[in-house]
Structures are given as structure tokens and as C-alpha cells.
C-alpha positions in Angstrom: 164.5 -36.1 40.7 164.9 -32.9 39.5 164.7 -32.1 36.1 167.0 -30.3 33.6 166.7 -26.8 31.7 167.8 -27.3 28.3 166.5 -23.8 26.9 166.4 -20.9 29.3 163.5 -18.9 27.4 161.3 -20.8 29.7 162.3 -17.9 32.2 160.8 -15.3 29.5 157.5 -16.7 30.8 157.5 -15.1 34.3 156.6 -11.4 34.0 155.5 -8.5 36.5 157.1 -10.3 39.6 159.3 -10.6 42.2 162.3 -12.9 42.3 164.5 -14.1 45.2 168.3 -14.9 44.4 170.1 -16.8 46.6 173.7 -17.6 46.1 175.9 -20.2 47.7 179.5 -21.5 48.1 179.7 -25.1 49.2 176.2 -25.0 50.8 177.0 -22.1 52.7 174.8 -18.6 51.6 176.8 -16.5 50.9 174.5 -14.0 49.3 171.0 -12.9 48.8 169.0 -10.8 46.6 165.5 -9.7 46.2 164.0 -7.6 43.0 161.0 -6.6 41.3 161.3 -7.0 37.6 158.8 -6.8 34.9 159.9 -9.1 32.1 163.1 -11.2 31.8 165.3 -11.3 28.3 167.8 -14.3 27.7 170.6 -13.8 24.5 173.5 -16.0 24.2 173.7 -17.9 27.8 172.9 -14.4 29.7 169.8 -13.9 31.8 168.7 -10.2 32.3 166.3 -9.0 34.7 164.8 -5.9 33.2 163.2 -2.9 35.0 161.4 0.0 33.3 163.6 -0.9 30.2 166.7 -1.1 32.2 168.8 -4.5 32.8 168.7 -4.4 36.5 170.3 -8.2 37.2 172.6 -9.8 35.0 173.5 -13.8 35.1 175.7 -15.3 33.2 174.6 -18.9 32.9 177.7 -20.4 31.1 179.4 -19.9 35.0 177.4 -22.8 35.6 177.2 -26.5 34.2 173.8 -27.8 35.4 170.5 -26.1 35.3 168.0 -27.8 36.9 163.8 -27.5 37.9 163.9 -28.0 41.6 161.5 -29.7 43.5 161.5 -28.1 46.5 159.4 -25.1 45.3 157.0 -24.2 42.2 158.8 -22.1 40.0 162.3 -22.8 41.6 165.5 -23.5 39.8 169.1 -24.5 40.6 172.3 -23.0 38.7 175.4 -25.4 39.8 178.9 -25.4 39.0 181.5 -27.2 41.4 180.7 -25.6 44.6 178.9 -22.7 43.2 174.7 -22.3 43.4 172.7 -19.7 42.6 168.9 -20.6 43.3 166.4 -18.6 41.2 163.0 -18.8 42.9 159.8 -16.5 41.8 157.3 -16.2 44.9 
């Protein structure tokens, strides 16, 4: 059963890495993306991927009503609203 995220600083822990977002409309993909980052910053719902200083990704998690731990992968997580998805995995 997955598990859900009540406070999205657990995201903060993962630093120095690569992430792979993958976003989907009723279980179709309908994009992908793949970036280096080197820390992640969350302030008031929003999840920025951050660069040499710069925000490079932006999510804003109040476009979703479940965050979950997936079980699928280590370090995976599921963003759902309606038929909306946006899996956040770091390889």
C-alpha cells in the first residue's frame, strides 16, 4: 500500500542527483523529463529544483490532492489529481 507524504521537506533530503519526471493524463505519458539538480527547496506547496543557484524545475503541488511513497521503486513518489500524475523518481 503506498504510503502518504504529509510534509514535502522530505524531498530536501535528496541532493547532487538526477531526477526523472514523468507526467501522465489518464495513464497515458504524456511527458517526460530528465535533470540534474543539486539541492531541492520547498516554500508554501511549491517544489523547486535548483541548479547552480538557479530554480531550474518548478512544481506546484497544490495541482495535486494525493502525494504518495510508491512502492514500485526506492525513492519514487506519485503526485495525483483526477486524471493527472506526475511521478517523481531519483535514480
Amino acid at each position: 500500500m503506498e504510503k502518504q507524504v504529509r510534509d514535502l521537506t522530505i524531498l530536501c533530503d535528496y541532493k547532487n542527483r538526477h531526477v526523472i519526471l514523468n507526467y501522465y493524463y489518464e495513464e497515458g505519458l504524456i511527458d517526460r523529463d530528465g535533470i540534474s539538480f543539486n539541492e531541492i527547496y520547498v516554500h508554501e506547496g511549491t517544489i523547486y529544483f535548483i541548479k547552480n543557484r538557479k530554480r531550474i524545475v518548478t512544481i506546484n503541488s497544490k495541482k495535486y490532492r494525493n502525494i504518495l511513497i510508491g512502492e514500485d521503486f526506492q525513492n519514487y513518489y506519485i503526485m495525483r489529481r483526477d486524471k493527472n500524475r506526475l511521478d517523481i523518481y531519483f535514480p
